[in-house]
N, C-alpha and C positions, 0 to 999 in steps of 0.2 A: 504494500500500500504506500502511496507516495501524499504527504502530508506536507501541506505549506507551501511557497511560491518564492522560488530563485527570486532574488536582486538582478542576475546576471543569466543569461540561455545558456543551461547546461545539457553535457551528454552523459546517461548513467552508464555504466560500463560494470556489468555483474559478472563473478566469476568464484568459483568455488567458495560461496557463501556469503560473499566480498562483495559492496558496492562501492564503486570509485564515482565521485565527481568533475570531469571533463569540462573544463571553459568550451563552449560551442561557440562563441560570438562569432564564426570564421564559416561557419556552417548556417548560422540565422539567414534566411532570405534562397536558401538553396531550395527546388524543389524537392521531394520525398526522393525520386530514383539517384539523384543527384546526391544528395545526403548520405542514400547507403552506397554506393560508391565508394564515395571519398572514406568513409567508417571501413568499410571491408579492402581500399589498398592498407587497412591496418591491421586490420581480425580478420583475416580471410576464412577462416572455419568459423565465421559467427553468425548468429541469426540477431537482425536488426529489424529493431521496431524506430521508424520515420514518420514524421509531421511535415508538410511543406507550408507554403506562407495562407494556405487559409487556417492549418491549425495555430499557426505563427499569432495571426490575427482573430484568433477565435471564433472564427466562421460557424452557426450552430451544426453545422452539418460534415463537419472537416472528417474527415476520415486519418486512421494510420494507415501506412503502407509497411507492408514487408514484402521481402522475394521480390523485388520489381514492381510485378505486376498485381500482387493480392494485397488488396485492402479492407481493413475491419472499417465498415463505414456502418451511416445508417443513424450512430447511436450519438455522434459527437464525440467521440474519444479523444479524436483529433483535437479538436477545442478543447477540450479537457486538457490534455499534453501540454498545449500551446499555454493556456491560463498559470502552469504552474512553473513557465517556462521551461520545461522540458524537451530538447529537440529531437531526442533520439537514445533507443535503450541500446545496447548490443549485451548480449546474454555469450559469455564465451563457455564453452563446454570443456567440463575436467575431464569427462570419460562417457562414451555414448552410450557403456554398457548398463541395461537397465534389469534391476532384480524384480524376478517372476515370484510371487509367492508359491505359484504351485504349479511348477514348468510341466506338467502332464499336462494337466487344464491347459494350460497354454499353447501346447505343440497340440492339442488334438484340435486347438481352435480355428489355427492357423492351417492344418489340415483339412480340416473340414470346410473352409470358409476358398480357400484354392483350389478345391473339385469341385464345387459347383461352377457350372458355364454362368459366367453374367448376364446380363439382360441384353445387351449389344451383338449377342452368340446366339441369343436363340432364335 
């Protein structure tokens, strides 16, 4: 949960546990794809959450962007980000490996769920 509102547009930068705060002033005014970009020639294995200048300017409607092309829109998020001056998260990852509580359950789901033909097959 991200409580209170920068003086200055920062970038959070999460990593094994860890939140860093990042000066963004250099990134304010960039569009969303533009932003991660310039974020990932840094994090290149990272996933970034971006605002471009309508969340900037708290547009009700501003969407996040991540991956390019996919954005959480609809809800204002964007403007939310932008209000708390937030330009941008990147989530860096310790390790992809994720524990199964109960890898049978698991493997027979992923089994199961890959021999059915999809809707596009039949």
């Amino acid at each position: 949960m991200i409580t209170g509102v920068s003086s200055r547009p920062v970038h959070l930068v999460i990593s094994d546990g860890k939140v860093e705060f990042r000066d963004a002033r250099e990134l304010w005014g960039m569009d969303a794809v533009e932003t991660e970009h310039a974020i990932k020639r840094e994090f290149r294995d990272s996933a970034v959450l971006t605002i471009g200048p309508a969340g900037e300017n708290k547009v009700p409607y501003a969407c996040i962007g991540h991956e390019e092309w996919r954005q959480f829109g609809r809800t204002g998020a964007g403007a939310v980000m932008g209000s708390k001056g937030v330009k941008a998260i990147t989530f860096i990852p310790v390790s992809k490996a994720v524990d199964v509580a109960d890898d049978k359950a698991y493997q027979d789901l992923v089994r199961n769920l890959s021999s059915k033909p999809s809707r596009t097959q039949a």
